[in-house]
mmCIF file as Biopython writes it, N, C-alpha, C and O atoms, coordinates in Angstrom:
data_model
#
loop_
_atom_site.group_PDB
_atom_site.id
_atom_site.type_symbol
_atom_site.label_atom_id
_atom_site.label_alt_id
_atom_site.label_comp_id
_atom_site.label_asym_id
_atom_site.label_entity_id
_atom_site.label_seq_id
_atom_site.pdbx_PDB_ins_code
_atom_site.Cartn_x
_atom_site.Cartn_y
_atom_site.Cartn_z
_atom_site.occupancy
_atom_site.B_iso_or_equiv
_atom_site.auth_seq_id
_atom_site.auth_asym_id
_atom_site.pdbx_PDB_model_num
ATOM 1   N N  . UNK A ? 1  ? -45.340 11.051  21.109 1.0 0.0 1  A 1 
ATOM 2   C CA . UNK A ? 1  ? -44.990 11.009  19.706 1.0 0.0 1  A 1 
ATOM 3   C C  . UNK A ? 1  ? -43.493 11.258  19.566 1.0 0.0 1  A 1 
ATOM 4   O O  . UNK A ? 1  ? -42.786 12.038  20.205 1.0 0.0 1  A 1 
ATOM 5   N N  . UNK A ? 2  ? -43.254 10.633  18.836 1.0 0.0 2  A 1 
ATOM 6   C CA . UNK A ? 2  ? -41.350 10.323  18.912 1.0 0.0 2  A 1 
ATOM 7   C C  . UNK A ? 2  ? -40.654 10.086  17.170 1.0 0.0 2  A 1 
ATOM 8   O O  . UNK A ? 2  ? -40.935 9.012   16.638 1.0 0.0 2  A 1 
ATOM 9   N N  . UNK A ? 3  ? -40.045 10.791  16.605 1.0 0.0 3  A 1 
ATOM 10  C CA . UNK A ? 3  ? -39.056 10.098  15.409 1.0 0.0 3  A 1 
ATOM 11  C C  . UNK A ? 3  ? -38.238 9.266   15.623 1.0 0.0 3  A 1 
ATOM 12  O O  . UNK A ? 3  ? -37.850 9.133   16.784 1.0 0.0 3  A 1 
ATOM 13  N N  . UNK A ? 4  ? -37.752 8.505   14.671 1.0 0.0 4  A 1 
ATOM 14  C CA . UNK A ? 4  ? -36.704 7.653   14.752 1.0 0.0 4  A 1 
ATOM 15  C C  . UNK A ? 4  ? -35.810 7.415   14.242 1.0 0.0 4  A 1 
ATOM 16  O O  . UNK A ? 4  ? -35.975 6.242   13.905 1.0 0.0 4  A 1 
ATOM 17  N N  . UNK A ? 5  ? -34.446 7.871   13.753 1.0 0.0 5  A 1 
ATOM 18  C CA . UNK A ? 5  ? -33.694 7.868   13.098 1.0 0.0 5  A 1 
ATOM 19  C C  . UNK A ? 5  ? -32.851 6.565   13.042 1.0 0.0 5  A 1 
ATOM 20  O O  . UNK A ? 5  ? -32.603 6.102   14.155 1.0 0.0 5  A 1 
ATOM 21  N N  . UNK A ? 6  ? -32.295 5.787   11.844 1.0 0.0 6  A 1 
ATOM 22  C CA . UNK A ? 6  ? -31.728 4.437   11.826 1.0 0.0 6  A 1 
ATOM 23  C C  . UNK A ? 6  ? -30.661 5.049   10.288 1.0 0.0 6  A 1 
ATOM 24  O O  . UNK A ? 6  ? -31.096 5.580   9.266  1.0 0.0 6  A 1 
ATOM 25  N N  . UNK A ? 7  ? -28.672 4.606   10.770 1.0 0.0 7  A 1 
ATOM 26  C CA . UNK A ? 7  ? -28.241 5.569   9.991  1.0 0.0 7  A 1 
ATOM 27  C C  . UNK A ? 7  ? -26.884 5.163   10.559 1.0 0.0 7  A 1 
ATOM 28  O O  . UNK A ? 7  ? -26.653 5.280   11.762 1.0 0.0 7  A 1 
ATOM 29  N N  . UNK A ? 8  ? -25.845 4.610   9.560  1.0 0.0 8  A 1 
ATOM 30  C CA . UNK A ? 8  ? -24.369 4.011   10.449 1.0 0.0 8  A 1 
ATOM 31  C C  . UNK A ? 8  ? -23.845 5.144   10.398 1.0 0.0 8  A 1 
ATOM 32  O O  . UNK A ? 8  ? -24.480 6.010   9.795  1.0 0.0 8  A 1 
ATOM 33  N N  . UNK A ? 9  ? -22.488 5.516   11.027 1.0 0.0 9  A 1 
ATOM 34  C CA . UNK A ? 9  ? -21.421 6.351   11.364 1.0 0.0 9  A 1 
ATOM 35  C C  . UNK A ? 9  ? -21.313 7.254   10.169 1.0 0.0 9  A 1 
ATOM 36  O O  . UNK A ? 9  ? -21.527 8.438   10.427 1.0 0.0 9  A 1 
ATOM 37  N N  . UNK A ? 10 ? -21.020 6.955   8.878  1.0 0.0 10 A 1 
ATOM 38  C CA . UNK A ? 10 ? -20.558 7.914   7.890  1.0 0.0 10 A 1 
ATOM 39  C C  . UNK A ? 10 ? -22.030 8.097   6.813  1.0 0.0 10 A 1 
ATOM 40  O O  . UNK A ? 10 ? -21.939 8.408   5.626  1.0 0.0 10 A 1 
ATOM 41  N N  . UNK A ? 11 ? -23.055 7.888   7.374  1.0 0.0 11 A 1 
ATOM 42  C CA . UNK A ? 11 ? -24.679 8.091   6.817  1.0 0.0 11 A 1 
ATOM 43  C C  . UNK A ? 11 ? -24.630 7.760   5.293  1.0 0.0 11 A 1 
ATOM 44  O O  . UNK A ? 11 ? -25.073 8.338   4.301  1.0 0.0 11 A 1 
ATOM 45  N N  . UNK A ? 12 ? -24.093 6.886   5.439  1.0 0.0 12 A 1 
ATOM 46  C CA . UNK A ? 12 ? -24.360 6.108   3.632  1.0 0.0 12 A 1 
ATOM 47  C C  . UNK A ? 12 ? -25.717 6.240   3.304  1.0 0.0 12 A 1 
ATOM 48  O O  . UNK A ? 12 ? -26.103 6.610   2.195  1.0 0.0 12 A 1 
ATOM 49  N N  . UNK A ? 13 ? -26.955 5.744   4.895  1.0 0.0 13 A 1 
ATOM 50  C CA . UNK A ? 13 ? -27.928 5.761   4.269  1.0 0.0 13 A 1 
ATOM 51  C C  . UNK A ? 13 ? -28.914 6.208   5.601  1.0 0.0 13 A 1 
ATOM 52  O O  . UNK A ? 13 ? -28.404 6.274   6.719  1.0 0.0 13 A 1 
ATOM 53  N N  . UNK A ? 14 ? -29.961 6.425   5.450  1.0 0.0 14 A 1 
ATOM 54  C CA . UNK A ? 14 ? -30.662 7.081   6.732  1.0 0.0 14 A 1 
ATOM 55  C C  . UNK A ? 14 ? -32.314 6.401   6.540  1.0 0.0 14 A 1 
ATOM 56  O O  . UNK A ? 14 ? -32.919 6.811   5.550  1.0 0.0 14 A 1 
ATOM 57  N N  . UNK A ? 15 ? -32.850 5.660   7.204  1.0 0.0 15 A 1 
ATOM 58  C CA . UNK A ? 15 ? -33.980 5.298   7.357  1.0 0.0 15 A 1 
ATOM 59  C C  . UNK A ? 15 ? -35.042 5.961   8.791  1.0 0.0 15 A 1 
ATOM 60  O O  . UNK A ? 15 ? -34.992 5.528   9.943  1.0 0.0 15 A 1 
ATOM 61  N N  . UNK A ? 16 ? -35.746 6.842   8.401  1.0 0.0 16 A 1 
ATOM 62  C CA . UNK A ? 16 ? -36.650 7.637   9.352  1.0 0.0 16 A 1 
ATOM 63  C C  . UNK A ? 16 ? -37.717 6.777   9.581  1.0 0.0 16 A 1 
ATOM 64  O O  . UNK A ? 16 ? -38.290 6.259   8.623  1.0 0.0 16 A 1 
ATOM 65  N N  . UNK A ? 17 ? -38.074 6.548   10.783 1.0 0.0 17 A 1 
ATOM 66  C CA . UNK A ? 17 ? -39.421 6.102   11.414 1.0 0.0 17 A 1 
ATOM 67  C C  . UNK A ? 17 ? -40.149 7.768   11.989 1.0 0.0 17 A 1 
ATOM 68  O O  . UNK A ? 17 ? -39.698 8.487   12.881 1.0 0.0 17 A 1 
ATOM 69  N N  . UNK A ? 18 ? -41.009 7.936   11.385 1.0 0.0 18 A 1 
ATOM 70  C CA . UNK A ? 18 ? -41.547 9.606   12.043 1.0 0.0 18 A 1 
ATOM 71  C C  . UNK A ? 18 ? -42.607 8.944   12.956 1.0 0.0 18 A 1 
ATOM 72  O O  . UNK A ? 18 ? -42.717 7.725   13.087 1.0 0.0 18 A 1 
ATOM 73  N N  . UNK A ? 19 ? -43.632 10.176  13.781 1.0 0.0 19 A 1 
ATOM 74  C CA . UNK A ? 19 ? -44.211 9.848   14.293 1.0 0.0 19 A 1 
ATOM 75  C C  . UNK A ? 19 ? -46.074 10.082  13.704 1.0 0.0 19 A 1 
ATOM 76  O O  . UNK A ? 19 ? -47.177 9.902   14.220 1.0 0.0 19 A 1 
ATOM 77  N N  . UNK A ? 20 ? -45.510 10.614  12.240 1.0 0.0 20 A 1 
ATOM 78  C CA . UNK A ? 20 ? -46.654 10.330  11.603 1.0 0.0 20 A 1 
ATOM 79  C C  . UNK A ? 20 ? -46.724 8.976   10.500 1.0 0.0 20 A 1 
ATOM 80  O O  . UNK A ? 20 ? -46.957 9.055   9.294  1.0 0.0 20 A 1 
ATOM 81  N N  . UNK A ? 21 ? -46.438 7.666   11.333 1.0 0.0 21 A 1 
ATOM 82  C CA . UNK A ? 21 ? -46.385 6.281   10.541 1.0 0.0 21 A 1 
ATOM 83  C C  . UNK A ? 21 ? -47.866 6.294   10.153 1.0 0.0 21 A 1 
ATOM 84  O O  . UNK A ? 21 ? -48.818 6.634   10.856 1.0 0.0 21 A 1 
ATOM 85  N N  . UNK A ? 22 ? -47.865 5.770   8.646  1.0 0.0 22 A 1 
ATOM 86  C CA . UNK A ? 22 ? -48.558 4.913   8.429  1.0 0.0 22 A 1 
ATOM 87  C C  . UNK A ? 22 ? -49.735 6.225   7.597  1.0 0.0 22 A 1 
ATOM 88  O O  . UNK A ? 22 ? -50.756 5.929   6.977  1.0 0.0 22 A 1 
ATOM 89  N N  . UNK A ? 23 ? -49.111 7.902   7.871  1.0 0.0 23 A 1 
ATOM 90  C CA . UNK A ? 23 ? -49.462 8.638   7.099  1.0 0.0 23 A 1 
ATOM 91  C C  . UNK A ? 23 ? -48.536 9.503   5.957  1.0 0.0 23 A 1 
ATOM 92  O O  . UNK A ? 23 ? -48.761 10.112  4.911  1.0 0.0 23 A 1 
ATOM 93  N N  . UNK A ? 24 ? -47.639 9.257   6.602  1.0 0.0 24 A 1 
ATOM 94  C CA . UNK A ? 24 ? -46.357 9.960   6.050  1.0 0.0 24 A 1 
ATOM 95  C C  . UNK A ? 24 ? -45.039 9.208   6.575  1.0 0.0 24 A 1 
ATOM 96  O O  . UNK A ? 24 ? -44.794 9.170   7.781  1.0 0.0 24 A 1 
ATOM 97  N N  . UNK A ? 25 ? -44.372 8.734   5.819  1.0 0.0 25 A 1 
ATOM 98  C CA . UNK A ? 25 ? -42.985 7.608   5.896  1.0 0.0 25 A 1 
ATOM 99  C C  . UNK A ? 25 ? -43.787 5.834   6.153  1.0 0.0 25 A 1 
ATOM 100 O O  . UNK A ? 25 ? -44.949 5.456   6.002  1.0 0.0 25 A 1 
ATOM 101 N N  . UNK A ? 26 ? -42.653 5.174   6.546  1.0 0.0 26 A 1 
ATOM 102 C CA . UNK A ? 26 ? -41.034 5.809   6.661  1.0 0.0 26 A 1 
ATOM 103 C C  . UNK A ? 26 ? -40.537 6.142   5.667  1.0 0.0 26 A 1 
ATOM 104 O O  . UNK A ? 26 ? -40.944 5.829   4.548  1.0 0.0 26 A 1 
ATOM 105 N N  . UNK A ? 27 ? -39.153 7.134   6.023  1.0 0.0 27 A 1 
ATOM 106 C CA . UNK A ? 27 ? -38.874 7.248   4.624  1.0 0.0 27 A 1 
ATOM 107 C C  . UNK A ? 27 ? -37.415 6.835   4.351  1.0 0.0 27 A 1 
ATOM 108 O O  . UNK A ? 27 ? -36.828 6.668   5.420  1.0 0.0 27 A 1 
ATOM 109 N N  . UNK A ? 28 ? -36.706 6.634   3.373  1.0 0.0 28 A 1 
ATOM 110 C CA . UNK A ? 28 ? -35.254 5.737   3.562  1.0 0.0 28 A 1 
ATOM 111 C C  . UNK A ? 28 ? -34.854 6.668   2.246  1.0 0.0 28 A 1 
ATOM 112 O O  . UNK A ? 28 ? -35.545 6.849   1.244  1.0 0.0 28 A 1 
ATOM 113 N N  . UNK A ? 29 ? -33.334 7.288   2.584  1.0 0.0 29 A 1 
ATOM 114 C CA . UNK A ? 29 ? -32.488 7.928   1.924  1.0 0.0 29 A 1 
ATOM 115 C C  . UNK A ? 29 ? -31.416 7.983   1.334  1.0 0.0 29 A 1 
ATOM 116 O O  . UNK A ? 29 ? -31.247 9.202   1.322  1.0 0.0 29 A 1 
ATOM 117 N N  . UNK A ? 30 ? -30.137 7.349   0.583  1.0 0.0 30 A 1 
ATOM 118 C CA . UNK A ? 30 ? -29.045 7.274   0.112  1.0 0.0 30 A 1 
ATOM 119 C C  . UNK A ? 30 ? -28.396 8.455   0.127  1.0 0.0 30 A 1 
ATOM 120 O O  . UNK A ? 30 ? -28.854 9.597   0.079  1.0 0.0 30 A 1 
ATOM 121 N N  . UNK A ? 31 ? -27.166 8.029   0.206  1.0 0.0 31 A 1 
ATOM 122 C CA . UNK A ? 31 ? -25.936 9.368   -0.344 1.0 0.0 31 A 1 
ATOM 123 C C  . UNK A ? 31 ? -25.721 9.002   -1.215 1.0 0.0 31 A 1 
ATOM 124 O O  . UNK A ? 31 ? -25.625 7.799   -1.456 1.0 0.0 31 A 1 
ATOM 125 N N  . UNK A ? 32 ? -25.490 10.362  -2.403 1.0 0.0 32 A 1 
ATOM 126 C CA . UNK A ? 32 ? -24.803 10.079  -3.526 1.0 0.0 32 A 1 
ATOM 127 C C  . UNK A ? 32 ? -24.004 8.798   -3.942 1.0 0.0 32 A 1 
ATOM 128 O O  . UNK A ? 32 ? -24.285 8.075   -4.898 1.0 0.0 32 A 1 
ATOM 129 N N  . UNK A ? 33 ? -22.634 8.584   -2.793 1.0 0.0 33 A 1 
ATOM 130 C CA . UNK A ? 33 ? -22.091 7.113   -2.919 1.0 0.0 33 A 1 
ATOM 131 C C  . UNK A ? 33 ? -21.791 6.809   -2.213 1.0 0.0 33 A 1 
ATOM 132 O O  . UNK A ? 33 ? -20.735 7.000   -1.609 1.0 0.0 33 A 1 
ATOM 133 N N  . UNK A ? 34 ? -23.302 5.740   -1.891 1.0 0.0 34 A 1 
ATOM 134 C CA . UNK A ? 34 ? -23.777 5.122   -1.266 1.0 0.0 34 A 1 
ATOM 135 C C  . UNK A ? 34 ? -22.918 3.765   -1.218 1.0 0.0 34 A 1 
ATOM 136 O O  . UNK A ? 34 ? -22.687 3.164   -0.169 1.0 0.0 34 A 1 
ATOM 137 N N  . UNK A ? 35 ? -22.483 3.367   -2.462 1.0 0.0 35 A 1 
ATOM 138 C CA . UNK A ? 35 ? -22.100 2.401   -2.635 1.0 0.0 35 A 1 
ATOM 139 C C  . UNK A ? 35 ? -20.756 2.185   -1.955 1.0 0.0 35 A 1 
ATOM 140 O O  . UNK A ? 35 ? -20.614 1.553   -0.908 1.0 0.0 35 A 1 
ATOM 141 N N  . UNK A ? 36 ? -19.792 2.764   -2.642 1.0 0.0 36 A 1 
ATOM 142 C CA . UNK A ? 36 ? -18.802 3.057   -1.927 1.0 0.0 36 A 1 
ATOM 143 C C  . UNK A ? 36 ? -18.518 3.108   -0.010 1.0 0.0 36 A 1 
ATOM 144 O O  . UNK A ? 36 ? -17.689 2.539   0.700  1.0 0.0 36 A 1 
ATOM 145 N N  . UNK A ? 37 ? -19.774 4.179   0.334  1.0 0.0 37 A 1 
ATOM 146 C CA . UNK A ? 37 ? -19.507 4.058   1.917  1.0 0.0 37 A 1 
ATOM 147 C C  . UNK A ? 37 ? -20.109 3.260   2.594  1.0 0.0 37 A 1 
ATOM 148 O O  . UNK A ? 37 ? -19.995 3.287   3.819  1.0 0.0 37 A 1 
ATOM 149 N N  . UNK A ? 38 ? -20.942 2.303   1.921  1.0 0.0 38 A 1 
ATOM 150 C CA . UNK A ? 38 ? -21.533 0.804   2.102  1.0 0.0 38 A 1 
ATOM 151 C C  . UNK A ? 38 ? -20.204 -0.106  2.676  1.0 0.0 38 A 1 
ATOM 152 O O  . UNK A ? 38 ? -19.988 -0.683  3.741  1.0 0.0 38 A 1 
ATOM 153 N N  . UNK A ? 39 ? -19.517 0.049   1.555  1.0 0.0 39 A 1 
ATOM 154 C CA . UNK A ? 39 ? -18.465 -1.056  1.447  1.0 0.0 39 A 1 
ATOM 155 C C  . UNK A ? 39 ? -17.696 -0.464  2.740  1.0 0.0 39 A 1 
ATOM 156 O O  . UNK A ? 39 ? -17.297 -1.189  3.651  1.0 0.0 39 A 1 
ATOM 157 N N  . UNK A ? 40 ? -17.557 0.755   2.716  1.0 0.0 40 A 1 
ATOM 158 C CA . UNK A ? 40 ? -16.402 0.851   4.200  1.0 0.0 40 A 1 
ATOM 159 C C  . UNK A ? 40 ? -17.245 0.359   5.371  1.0 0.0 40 A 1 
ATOM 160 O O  . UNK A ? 40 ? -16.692 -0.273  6.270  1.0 0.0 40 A 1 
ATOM 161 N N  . UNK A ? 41 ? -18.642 0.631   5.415  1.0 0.0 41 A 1 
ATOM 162 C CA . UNK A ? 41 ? -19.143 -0.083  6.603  1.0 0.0 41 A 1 
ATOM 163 C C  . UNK A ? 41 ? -19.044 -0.998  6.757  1.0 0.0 41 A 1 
ATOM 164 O O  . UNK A ? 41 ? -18.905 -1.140  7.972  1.0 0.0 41 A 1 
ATOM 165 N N  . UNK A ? 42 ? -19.001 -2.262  6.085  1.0 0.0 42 A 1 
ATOM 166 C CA . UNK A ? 42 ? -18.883 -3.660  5.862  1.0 0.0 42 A 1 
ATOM 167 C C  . UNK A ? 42 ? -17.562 -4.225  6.490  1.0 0.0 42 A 1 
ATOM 168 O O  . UNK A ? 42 ? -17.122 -4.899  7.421  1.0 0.0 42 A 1 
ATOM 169 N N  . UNK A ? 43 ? -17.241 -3.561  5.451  1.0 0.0 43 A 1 
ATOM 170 C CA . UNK A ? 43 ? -15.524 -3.664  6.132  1.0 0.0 43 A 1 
ATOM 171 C C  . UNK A ? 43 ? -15.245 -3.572  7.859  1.0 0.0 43 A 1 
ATOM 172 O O  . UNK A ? 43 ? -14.598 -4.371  8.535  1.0 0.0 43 A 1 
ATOM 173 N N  . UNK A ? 44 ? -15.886 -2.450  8.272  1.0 0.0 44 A 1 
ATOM 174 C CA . UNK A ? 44 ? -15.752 -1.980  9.849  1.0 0.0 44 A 1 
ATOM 175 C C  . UNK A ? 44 ? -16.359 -3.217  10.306 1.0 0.0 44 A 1 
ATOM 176 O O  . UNK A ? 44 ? -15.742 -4.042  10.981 1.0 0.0 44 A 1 
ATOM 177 N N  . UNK A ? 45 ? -17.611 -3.354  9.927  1.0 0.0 45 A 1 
ATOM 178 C CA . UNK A ? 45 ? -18.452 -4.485  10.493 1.0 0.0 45 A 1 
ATOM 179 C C  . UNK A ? 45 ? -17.247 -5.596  10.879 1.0 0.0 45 A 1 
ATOM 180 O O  . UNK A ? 45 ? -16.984 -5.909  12.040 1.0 0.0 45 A 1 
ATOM 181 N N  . UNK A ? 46 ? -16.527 -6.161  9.632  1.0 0.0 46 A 1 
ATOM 182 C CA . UNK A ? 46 ? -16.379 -7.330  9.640  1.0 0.0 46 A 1 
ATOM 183 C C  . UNK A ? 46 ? -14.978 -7.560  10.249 1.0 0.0 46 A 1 
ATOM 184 O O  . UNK A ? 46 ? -14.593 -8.672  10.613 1.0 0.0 46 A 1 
ATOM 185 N N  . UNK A ? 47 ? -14.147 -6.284  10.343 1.0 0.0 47 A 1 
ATOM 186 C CA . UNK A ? 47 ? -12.713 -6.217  11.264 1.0 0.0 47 A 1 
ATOM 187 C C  . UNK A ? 47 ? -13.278 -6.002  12.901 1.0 0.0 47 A 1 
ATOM 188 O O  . UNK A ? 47 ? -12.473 -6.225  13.805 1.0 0.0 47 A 1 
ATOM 189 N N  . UNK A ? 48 ? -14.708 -5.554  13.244 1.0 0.0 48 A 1 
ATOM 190 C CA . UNK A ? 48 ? -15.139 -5.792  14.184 1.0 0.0 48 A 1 
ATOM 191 C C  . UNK A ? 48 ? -15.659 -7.343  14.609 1.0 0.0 48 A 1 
ATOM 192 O O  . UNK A ? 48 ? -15.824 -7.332  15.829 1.0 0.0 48 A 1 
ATOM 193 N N  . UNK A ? 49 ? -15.824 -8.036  14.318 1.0 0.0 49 A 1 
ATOM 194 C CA . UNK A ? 49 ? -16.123 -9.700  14.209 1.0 0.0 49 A 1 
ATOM 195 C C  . UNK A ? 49 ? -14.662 -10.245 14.629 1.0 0.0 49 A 1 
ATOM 196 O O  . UNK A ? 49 ? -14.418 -10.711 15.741 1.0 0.0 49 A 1 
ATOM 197 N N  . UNK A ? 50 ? -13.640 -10.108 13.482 1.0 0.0 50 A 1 
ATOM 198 C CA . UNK A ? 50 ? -12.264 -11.006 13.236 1.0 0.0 50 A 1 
ATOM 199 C C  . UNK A ? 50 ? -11.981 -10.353 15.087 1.0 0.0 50 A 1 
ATOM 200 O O  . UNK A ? 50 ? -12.027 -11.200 15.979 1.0 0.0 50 A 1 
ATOM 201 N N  . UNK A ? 51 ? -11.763 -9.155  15.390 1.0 0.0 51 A 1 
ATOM 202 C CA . UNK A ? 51 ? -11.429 -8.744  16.373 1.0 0.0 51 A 1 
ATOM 203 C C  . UNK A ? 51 ? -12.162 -9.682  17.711 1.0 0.0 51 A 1 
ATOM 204 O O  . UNK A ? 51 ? -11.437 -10.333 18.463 1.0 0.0 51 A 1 
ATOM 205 N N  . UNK A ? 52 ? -12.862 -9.667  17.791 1.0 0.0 52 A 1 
ATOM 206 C CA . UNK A ? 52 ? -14.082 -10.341 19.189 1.0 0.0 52 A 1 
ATOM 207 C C  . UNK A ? 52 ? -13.904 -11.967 19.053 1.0 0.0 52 A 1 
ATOM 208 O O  . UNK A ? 52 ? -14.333 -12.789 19.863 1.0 0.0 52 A 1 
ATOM 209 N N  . UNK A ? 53 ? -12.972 -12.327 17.510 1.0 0.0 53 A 1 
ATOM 210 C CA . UNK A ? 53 ? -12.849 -13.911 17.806 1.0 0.0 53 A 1 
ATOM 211 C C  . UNK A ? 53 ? -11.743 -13.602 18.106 1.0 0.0 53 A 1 
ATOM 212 O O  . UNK A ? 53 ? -11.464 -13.815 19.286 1.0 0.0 53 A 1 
ATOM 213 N N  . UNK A ? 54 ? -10.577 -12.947 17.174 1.0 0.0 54 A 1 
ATOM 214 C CA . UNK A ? 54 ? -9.473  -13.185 17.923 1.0 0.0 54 A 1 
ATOM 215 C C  . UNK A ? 54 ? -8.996  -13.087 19.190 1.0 0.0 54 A 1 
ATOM 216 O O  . UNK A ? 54 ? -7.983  -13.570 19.696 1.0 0.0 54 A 1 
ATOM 217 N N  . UNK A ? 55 ? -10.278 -12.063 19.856 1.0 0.0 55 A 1 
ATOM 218 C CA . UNK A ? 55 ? -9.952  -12.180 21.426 1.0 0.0 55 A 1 
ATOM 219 C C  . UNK A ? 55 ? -10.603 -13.398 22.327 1.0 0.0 55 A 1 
ATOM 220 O O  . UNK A ? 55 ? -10.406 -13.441 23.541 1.0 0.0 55 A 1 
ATOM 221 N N  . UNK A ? 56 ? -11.400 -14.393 21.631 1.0 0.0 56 A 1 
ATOM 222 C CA . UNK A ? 56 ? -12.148 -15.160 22.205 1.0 0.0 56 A 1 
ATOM 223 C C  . UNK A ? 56 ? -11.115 -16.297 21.723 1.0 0.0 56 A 1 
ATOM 224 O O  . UNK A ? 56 ? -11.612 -17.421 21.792 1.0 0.0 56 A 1 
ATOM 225 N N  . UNK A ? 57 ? -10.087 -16.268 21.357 1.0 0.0 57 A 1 
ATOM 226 C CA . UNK A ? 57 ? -9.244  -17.481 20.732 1.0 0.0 57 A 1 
ATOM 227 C C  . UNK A ? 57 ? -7.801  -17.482 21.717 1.0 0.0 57 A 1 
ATOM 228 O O  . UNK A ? 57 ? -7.005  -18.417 21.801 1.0 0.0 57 A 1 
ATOM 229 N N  . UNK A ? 58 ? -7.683  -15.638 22.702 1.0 0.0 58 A 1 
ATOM 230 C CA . UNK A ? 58 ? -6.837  -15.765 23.722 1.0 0.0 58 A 1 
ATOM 231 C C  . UNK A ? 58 ? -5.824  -14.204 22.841 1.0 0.0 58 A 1 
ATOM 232 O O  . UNK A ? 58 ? -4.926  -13.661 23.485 1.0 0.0 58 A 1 
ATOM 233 N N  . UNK A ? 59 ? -6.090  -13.835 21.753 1.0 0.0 59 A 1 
ATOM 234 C CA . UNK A ? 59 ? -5.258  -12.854 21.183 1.0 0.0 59 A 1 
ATOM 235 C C  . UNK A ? 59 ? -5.518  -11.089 22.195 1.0 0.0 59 A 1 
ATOM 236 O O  . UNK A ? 59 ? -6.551  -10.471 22.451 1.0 0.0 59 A 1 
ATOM 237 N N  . UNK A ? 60 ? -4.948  -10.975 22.322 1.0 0.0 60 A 1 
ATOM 238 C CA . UNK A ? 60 ? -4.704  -9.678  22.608 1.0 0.0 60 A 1 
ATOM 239 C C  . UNK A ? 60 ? -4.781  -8.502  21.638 1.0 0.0 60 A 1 
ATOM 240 O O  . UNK A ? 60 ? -3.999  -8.529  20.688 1.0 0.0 60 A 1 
ATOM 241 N N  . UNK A ? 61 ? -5.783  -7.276  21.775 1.0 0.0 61 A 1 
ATOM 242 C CA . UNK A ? 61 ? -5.564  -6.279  20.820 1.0 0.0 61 A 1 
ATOM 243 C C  . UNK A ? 61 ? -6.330  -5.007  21.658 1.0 0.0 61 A 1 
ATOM 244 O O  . UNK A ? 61 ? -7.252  -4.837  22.456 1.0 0.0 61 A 1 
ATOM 245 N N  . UNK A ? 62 ? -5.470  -4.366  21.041 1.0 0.0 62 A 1 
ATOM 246 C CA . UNK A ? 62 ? -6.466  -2.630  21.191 1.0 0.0 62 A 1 
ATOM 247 C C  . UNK A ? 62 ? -7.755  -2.813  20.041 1.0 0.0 62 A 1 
ATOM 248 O O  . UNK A ? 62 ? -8.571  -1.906  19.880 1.0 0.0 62 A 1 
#
């Protein structure tokens, strides 16, 4: 029997898999602003993308 926690870097939002499924959860949680630290994840997401082409195009970066 095992939990499961699902939940990015700055916990905008937290989705639990417990190991009592299907009697209790899952259960899924917000932060206050949520919204807001949504958008910075997105953002990370998507300067992580531009990054992995620009290196697949021959660019160099830290």
């Amino acid at each position: 029997m095992a939990d499961c926690l699902v939940f990015p870097p700055n916990f905008a939002w937290t989705m639990a898999f417990t190991h009592e499924d299907g009697w209790l959860g899952p259960f899924f949680a917000t932060h206050p602003n949520v919204d807001r630290l949504d958008a910075a994840n997105l953002a990370q997401i998507r300067k992580q993308r531009e990054l992995v082409e620009a290196r697949a195009k021959g660019w160099a970066g830290s």
